[in-house]
C-alpha positions as CSV (number, residue, x, y, z in Angstrom):
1,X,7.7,54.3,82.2
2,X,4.4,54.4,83.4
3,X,5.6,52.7,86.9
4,X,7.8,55.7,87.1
5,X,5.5,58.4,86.0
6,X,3.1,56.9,89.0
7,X,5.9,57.4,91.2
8,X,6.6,60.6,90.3
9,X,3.0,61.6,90.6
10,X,3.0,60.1,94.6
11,X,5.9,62.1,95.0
12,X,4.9,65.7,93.6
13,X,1.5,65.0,95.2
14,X,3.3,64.8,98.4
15,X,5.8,67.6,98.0
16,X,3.0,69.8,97.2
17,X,1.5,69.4,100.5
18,X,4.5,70.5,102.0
19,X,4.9,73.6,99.5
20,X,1.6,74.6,99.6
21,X,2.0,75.0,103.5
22,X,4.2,77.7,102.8
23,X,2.3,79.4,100.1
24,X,-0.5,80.9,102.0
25,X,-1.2,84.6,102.0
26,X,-3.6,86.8,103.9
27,X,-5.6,87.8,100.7
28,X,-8.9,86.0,100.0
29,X,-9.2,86.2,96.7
30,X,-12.7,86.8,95.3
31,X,-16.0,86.7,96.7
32,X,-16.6,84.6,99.9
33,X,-18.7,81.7,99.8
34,X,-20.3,82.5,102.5
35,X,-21.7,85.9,101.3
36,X,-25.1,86.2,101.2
37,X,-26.5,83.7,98.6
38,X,-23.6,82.7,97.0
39,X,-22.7,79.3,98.6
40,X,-26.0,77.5,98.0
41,X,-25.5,78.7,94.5
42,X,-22.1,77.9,93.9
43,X,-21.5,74.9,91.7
44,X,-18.5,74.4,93.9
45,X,-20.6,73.3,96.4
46,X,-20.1,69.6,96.8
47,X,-16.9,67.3,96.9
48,X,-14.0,67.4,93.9
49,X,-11.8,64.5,93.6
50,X,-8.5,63.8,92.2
51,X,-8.9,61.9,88.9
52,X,-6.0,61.9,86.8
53,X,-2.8,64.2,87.0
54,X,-0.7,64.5,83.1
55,X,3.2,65.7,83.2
56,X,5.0,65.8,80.4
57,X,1.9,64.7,78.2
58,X,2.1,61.2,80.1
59,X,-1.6,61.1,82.1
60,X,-2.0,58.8,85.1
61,X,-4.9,57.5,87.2
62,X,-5.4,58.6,90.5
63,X,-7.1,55.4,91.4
64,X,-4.2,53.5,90.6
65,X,-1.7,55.1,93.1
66,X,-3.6,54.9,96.8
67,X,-1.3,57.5,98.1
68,X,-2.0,59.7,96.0
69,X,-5.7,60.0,96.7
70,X,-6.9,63.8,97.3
71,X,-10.4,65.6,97.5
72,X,-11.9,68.8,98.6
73,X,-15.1,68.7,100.0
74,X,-16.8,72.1,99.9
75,X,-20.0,72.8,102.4
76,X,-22.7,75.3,102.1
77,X,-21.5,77.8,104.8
78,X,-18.2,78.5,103.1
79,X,-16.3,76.1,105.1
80,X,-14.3,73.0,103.4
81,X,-12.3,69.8,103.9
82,X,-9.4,68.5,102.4
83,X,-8.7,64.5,102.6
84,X,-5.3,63.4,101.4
85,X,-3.2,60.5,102.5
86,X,-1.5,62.5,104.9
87,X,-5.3,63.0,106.7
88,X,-7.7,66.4,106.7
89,X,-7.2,69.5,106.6
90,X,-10.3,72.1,107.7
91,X,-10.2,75.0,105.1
92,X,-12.7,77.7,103.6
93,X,-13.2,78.5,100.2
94,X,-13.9,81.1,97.7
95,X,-15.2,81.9,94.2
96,X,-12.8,83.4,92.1
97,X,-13.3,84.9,88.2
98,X,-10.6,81.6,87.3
99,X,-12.1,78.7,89.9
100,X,-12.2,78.5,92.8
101,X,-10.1,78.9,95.9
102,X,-9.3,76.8,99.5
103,X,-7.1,78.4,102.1
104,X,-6.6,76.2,105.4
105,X,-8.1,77.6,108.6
106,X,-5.2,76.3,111.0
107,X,-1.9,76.6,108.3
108,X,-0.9,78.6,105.0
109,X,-2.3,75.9,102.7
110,X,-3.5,77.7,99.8
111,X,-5.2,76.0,96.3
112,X,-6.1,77.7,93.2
113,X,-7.8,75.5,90.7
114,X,-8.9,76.8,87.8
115,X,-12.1,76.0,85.8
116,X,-11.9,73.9,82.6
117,X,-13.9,73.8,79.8
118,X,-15.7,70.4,80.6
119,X,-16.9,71.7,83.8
120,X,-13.8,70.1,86.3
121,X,-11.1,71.9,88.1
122,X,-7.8,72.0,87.3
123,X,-4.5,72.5,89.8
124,X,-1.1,72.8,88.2
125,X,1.9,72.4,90.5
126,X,5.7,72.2,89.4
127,X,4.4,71.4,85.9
128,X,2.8,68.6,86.9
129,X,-1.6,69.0,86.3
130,X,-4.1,67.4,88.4
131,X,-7.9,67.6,87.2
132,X,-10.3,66.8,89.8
133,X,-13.8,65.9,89.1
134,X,-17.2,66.2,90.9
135,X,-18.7,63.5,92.6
């Protein structure tokens, strides 16, 4: 089961980078990070990893599927990077009254990731939910 749910993990992590192409919209969402004084402030401001995705109450470790491996690096001026197996992505990102917010500069990737209450991020795709932590 757990060989499975790892599989299953790979695959939606995958399929989401596809979907999330075609999910982008023009709307920014909340403040930008680069308004005045807001970035340095932001406790975005740093890089969020992957740790551990749960579907269907089964959790599995990142670390233990390679291909799975995802982070978002977000820098001062309001600019960001996301690293996946499939390579990086440039982006910018946003506050937001939920989390926070990356849109790609060059395609329609768009993530919402919500705050939890022990200070990560959390993005839910296809019912499948992926908590990434700072590092």
């Amino acid at each position: 089961m757990k060989k499975s749910l790892l599989v299953l993990f790979v695959i939606i992590i995958a399929a989401s980078c596809f979907v999330l192409t075609g999910c982008g919209g023009s709307d920014g969402g909340g403040s930008a990070a680069t308004d005045e004084g807001s970035a340095a402030v932001s406790k975005y401001v740093g890089t969020w990893k992957a740790t551990k995705g749960t579907f269907k109450d089964e959790e599995v470790n990142v670390d233990e599927v390679p291909e799975a491996a995802f982070s978002i690096e977000c820098k001062e001026d309001g600019t960001a990077t996301i690293a996946s197996a499939d390579g990086n992505e440039e982006a910018k990102w946003f506050d937001t009254d939920e989390g926070l917010r990356v849109q790609g500069t060059d395609s329609d990737t768009d993530l919402k990731l919500t705050d939890t209450e022990d200070g990560n991020l959390e993005f839910s795709v296809v019912g499948f939910h992926i908590i990434f932590e700072k590092q």
